[in-house]
N, C-alpha and C positions, 0 to 999 in steps of 0.2 A: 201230661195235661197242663202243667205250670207252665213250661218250658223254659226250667230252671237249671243251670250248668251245674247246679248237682245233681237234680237227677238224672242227668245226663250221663255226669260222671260214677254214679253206681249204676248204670242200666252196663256199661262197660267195664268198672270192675267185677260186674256178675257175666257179663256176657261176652266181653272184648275177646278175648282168647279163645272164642267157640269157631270153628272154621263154617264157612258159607255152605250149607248145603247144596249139592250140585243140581240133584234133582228138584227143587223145592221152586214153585210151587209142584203140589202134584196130582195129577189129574188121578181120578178115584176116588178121593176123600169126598168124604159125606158130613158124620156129624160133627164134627171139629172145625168144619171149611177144609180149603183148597189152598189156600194164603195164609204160610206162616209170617209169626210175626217178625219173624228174623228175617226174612228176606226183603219185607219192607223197609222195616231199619237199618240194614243197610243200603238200602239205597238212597235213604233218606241224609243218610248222613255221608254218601258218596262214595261208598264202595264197591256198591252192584249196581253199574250203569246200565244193566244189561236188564233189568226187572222188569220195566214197563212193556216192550217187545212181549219177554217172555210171559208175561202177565195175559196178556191178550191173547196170545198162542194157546195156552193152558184153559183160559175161558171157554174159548170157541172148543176144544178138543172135549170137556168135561159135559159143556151142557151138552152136542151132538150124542155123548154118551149116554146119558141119561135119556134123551129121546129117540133113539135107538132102542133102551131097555121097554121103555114104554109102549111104541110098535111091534117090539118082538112077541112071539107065540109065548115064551116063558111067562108073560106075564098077561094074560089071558084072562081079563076079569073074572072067570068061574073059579079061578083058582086063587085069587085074592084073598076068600075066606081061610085058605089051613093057615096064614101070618096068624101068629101064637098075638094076644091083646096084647103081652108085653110090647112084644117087637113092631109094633105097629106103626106109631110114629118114627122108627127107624127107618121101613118099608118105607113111607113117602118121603124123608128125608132123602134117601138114597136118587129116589126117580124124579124129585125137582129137580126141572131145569131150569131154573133161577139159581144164578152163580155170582152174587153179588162181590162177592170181599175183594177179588183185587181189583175193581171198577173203585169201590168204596174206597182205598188204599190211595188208588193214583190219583183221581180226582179231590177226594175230601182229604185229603193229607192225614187218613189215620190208620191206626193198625185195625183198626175196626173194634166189636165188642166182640166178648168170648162167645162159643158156642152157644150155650144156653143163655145168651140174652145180656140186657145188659143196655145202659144209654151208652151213645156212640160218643166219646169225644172228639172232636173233627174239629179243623182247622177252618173250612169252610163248609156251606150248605150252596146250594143252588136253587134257583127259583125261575121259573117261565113267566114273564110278563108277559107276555101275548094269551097264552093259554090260561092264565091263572090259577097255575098248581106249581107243587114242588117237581125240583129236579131240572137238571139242564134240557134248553129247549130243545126240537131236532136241529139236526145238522151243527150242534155246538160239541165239541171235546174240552176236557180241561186236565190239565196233570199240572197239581201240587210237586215241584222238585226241588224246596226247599224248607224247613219251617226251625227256624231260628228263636233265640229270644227276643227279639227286636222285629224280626218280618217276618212273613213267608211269602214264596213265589208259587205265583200259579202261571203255568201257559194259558191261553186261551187261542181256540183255533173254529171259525167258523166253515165247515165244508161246504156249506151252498154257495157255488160260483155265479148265481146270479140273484140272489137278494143277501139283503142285509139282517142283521139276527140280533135279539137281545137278550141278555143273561143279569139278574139278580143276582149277588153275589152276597153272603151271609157270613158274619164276623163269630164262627163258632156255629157248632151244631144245633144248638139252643140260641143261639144268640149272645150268650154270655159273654163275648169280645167286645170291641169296637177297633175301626177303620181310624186312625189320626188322620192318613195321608196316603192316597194313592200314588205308586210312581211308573214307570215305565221301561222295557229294556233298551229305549229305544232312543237316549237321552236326554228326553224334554223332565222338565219342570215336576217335581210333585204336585199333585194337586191336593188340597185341605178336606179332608172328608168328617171327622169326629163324629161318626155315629158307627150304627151298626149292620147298615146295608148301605152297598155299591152298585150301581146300573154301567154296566157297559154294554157299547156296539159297536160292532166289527160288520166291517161291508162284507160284499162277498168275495170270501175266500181269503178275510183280514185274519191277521191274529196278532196278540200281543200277551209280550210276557210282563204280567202285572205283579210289580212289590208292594205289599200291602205290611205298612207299618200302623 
């Protein structure tokens, strides 16, 4: 949350010597998520290049699954009542197919919140000027692949090849950051931001990788 090289450095005396799991993320999981946080942290700090691919593989496979259960005969509203009250919100847990966390992981740069709740701390928020709601607009992507003490990098990539798009971009999940300066991978100029929201736009089919210190 600080982005502090100590806690940096016990997150890796407790965890540095743990090996990658291979299988992970894993599709099946339900109330704990899908997205451990080990495999985002390594990526995050460069050692599973391989996460973001697999991130999205893993999504699309999960929720199909989950709406798969949901059309199936097994689950036949007449038989919804023998789920014990216990098990109940386990039962919907398992058949959402809303599969946020490794969406949340690569775009907001965070591990996410734990299973049972929890404020997110993220590195950024996203916002739709056009629509005026949260969340990235259509046809925008974004992957956080960096978040440092000093910056973090976000890609930005707009897929509509024939208009132009814009994105709100938010200095922390709440706000609680600010923006000094925005820069570019692309090697122009910083430009002076000091607050806590960014507007960028990307024509069609622009993208840039933006450093936000």
């Amino acid at each position: 949350v600080g982005r502090q090289q100590q806690d940096l450095d016990r997150i890796e005396e407790q965890y540095g010597d743990r090996p990658l799991p291979k299988d992970l993320p894993l599709p099946g999981c339900s109330k704990a998520g899908n997205f451990h946080i080990h495999d985002w942290f390594e990526y995050i700090v460069g050692r599973n290049p391989e996460f973001p691919e697999r991130a999205l593989e893993i999504t699309q496979v999960e929720m199909r699954r989950r709406l798969d259960r949901i059309d199936s005969e097994t689950l036949d509203w007449t038989t919804w009542r023998e789920v014990p009250d216990w098990q109940d919100v386990h039962h919907w847990q398992e058949i959402n197919p809303v599969v946020p966390e490794g969406i949340m992981q690569m775009a907001m740069g965070t591990p996410t919140a734990v299973y049972h709740g929890g404020m997110v701390h993220a590195a950024l928020r996203y916002f739709d000027p056009a629509a005026r709601r949260p969340g990235l607009p259509p046809h925008m992507a974004a992957l956080v692949d960096e978040v440092e003490t000093d910056h973090i990098r976000v890609h930005l990539v707009n897929t509509d090849i024939l208009e132009s798009r814009e994105v709100v971009l938010q200095a922390g999940g709440c706000a609680e950051h600010e923006f000094g300066e925005a820069g570019a991978d692309d090697g122009r100029e910083p430009l002076s931001v000091n607050g806590r929201h960014l507007r960028v736009r990307l024509g069609p089919a622009g993208r840039c990788g933006c450093v936000l210190a």
